[in-house]
LUMDO-765318 format. One record per residue: residue number from 1; x negated, z, y negated of N, C-alpha, C in turn; residue in one letter. Coordinates in steps of 0.1 Angstrom, whole numbers, padded with zeros to 4 digits, always signed. Layout:
# LUMDO-765318
site k = NUM; n.east = X; n.up = Z; n.north = Y; ca.east = X; ca.up = Z; ca.north = Y; c.east = X; c.up = Z; c.north = Y; r = A
...
END
This chain:
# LUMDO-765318
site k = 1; n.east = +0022; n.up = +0275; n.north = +0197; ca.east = +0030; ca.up = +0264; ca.north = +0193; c.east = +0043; c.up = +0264; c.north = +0201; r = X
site k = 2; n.east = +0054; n.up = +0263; n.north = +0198; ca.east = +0068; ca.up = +0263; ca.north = +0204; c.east = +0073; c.up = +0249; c.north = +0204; r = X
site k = 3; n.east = +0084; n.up = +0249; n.north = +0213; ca.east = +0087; ca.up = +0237; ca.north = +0218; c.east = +0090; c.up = +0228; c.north = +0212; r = X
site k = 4; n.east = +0094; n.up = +0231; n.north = +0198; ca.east = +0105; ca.up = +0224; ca.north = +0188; c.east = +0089; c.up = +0214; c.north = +0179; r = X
site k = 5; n.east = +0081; n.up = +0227; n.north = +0175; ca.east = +0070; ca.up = +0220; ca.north = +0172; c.east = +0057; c.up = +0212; c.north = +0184; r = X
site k = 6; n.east = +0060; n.up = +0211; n.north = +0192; ca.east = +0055; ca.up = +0202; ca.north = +0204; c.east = +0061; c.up = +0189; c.north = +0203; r = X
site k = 7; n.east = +0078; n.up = +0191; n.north = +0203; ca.east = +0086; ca.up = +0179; ca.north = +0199; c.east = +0081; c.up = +0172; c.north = +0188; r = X
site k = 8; n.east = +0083; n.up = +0178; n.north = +0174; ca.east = +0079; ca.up = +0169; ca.north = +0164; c.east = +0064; c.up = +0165; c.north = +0162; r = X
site k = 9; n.east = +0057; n.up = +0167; n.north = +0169; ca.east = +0045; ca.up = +0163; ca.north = +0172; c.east = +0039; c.up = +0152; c.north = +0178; r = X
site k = 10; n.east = +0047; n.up = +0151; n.north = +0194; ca.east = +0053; ca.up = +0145; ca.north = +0198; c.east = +0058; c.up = +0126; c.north = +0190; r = X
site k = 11; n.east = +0071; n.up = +0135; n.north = +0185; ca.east = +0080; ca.up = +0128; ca.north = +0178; c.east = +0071; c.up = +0120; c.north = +0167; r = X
site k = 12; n.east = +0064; n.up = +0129; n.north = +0162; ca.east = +0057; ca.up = +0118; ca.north = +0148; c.east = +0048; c.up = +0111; c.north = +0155; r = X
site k = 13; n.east = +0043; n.up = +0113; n.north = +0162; ca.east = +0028; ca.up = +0105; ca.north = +0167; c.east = +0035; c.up = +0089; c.north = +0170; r = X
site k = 14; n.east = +0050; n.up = +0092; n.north = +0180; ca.east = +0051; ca.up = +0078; ca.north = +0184; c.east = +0061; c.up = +0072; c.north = +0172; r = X
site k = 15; n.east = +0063; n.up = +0075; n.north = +0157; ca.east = +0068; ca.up = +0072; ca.north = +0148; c.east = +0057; c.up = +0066; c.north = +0141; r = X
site k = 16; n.east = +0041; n.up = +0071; n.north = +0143; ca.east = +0036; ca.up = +0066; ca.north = +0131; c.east = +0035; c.up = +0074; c.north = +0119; r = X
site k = 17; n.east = +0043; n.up = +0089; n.north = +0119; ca.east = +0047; ca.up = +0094; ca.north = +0110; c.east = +0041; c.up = +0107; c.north = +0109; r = X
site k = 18; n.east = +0037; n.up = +0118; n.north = +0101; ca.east = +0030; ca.up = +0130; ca.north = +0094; c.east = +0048; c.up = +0138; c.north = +0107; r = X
site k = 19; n.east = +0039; n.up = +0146; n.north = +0113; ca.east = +0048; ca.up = +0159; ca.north = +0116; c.east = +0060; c.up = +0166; c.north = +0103; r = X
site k = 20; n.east = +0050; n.up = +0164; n.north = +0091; ca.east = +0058; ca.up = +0172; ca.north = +0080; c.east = +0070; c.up = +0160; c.north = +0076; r = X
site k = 21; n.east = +0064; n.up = +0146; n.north = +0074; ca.east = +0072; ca.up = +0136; ca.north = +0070; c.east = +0085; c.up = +0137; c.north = +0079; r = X
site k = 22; n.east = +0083; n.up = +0142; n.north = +0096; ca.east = +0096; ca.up = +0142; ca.north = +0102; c.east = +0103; c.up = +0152; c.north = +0096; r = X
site k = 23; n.east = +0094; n.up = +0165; n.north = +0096; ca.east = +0103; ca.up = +0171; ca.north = +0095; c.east = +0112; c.up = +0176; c.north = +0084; r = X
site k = 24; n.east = +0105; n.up = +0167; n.north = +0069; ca.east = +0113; ca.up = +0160; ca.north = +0061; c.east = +0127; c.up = +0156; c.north = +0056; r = X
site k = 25; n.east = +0124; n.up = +0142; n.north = +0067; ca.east = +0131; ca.up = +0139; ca.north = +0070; c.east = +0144; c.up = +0141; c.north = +0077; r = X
site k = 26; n.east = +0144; n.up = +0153; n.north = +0085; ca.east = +0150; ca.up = +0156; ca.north = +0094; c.east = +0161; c.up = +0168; c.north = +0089; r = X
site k = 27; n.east = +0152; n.up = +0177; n.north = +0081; ca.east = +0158; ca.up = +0181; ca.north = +0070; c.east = +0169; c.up = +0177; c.north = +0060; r = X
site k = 28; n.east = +0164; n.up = +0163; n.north = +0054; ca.east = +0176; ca.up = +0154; ca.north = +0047; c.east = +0190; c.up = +0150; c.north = +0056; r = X
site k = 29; n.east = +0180; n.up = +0154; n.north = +0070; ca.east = +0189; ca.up = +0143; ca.north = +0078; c.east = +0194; c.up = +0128; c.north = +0077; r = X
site k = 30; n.east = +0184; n.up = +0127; n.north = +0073; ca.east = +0180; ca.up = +0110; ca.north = +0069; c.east = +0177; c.up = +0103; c.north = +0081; r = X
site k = 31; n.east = +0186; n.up = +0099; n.north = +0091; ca.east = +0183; ca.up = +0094; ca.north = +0107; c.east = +0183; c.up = +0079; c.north = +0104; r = X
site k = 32; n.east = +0188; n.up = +0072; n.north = +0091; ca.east = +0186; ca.up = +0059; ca.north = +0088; c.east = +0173; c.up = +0055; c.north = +0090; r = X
site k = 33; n.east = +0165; n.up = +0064; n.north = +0081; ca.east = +0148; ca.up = +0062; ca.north = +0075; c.east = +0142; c.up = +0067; c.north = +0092; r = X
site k = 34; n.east = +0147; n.up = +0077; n.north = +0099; ca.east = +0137; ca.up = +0076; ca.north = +0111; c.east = +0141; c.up = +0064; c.north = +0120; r = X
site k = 35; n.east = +0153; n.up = +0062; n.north = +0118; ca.east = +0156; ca.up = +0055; ca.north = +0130; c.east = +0146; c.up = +0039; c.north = +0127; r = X
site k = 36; n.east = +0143; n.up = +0036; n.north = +0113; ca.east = +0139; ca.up = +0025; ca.north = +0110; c.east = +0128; c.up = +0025; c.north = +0115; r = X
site k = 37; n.east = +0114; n.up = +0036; n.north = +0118; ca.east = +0103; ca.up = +0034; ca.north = +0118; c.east = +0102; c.up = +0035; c.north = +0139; r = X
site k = 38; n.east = +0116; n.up = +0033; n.north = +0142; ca.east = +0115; ca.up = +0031; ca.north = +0157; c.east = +0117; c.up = +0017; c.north = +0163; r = X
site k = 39; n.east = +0112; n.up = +0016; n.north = +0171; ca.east = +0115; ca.up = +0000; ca.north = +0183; c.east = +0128; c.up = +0001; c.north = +0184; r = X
site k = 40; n.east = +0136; n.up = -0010; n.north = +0182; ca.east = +0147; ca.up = -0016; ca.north = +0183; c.east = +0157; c.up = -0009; c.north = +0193; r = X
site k = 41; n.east = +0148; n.up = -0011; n.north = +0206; ca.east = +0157; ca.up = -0001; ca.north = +0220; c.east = +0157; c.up = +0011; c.north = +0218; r = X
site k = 42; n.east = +0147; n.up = +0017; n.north = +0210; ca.east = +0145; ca.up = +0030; ca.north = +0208; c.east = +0158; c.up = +0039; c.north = +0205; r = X
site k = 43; n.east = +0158; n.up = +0028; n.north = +0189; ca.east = +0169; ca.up = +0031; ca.north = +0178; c.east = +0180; c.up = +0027; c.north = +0184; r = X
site k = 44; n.east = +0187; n.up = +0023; n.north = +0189; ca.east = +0200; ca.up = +0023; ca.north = +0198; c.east = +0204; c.up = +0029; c.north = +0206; r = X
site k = 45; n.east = +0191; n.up = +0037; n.north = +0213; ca.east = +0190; ca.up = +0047; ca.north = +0223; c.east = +0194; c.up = +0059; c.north = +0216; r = X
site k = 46; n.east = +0186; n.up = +0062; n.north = +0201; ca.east = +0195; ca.up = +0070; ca.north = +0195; c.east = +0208; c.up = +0071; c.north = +0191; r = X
site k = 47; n.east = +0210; n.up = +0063; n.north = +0184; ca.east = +0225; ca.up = +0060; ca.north = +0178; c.east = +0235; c.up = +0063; c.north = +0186; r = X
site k = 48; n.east = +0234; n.up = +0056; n.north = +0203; ca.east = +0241; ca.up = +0060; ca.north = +0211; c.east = +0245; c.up = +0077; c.north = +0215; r = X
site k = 49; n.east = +0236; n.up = +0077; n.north = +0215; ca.east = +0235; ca.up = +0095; ca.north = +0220; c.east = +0239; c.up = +0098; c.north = +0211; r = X
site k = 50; n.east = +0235; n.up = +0103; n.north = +0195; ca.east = +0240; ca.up = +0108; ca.north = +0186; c.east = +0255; c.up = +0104; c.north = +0185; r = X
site k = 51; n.east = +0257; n.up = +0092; n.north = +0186; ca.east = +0274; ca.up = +0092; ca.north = +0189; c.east = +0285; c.up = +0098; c.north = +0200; r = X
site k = 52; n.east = +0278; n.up = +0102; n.north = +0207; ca.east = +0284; ca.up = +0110; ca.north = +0217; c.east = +0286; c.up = +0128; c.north = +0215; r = X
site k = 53; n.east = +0296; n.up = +0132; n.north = +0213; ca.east = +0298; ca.up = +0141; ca.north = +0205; c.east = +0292; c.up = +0156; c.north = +0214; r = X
site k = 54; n.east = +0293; n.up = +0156; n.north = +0228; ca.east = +0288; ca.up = +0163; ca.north = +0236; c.east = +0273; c.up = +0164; c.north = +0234; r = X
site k = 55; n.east = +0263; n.up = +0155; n.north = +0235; ca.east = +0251; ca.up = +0153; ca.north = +0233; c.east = +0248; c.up = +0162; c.north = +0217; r = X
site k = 56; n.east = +0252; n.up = +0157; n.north = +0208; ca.east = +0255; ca.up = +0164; ca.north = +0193; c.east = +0251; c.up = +0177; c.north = +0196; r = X
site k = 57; n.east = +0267; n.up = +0184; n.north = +0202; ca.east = +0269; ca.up = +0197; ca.north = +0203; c.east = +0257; c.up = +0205; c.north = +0214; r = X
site k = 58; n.east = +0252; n.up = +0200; n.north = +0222; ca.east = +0241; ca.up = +0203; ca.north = +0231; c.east = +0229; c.up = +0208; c.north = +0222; r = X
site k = 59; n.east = +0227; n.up = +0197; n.north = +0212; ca.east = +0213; ca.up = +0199; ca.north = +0206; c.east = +0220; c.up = +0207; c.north = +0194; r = X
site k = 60; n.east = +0230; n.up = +0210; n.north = +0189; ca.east = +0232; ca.up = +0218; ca.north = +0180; c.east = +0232; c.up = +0233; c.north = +0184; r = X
site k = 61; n.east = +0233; n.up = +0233; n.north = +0195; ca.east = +0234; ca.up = +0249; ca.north = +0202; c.east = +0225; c.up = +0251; c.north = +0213; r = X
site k = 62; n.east = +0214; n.up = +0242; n.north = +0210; ca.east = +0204; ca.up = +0249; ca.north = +0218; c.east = +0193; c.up = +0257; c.north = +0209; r = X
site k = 63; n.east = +0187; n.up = +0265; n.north = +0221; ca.east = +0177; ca.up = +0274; ca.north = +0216; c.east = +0165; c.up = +0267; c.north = +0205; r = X
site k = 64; n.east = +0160; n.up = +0262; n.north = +0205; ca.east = +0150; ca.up = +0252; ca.north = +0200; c.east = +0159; c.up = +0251; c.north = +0183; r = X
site k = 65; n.east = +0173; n.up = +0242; n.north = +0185; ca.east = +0177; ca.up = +0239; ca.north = +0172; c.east = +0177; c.up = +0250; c.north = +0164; r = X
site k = 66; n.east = +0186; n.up = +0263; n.north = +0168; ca.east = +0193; ca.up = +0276; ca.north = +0164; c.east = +0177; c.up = +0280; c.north = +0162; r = X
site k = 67; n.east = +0160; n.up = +0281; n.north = +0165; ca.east = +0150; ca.up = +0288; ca.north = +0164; c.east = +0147; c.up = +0281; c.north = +0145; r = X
site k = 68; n.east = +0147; n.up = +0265; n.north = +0147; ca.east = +0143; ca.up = +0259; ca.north = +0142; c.east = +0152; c.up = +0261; c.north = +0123; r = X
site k = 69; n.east = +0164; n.up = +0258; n.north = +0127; ca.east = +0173; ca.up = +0260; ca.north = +0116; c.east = +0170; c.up = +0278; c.north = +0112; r = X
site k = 70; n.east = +0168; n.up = +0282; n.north = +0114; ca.east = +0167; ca.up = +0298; ca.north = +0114; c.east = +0153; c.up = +0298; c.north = +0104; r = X
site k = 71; n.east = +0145; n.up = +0293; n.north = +0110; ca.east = +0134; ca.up = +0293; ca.north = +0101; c.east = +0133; c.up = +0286; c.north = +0090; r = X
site k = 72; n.east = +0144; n.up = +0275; n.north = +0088; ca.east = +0140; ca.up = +0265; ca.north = +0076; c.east = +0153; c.up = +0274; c.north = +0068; r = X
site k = 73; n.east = +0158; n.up = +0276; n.north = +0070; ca.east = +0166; ca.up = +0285; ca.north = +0062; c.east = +0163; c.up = +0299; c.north = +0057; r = X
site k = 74; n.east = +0152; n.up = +0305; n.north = +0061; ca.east = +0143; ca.up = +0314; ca.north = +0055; c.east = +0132; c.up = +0307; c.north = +0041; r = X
site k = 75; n.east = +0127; n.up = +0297; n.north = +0051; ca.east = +0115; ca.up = +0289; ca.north = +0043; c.east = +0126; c.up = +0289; c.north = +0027; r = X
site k = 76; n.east = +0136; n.up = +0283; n.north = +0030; ca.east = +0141; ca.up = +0279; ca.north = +0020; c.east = +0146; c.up = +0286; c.north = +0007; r = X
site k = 77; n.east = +0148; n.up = +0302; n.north = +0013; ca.east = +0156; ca.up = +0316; ca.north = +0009; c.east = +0143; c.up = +0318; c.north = -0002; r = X
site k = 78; n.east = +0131; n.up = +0317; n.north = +0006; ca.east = +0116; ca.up = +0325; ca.north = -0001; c.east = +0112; c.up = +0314; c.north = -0009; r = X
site k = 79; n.east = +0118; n.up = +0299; n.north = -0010; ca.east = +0111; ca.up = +0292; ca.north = -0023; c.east = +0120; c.up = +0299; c.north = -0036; r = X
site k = 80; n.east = +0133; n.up = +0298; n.north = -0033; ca.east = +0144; ca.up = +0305; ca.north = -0046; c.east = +0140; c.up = +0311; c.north = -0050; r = X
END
């Protein structure tokens, strides 16, 4: 198991939510619908960060994202 899937595992458990449902979601990029199923401090903890354009660019160019997008863009090639 790799880190990205450790995260969403992680990530769903303290959502309440199916690993797939994140990753879903995460997919649509629907951060409304996750950020909803978070504690209040949680969700502002996000918001914040995502608003920060350095933070953004961090997680868009790390190893983990670049593994992750890599694969869902195959998944996606082989349903066509």
């Amino acid at each position: 198991m790799n880190n990205m899937e450790k995260m969403l595992q992680t990530a769903s458990r303290k959502l309440k939510i199916s690993p797939n449902e994140l990753k879903e979601l995460l997919s649509k990029g629907d951060m409304n619908a996750i950020m909803s199923k978070m504690d209040k401090s949680e969700s502002q903890k996000l918001k914040k960060a995502l608003d920060d354009p350095n933070v953004v660019s961090n997680l868009k160019n790390s190893p983990e994202m670049t593994e992750y997008m890599k694969k869902n863009t195959q998944n996606a090639q082989k349903k066509e």
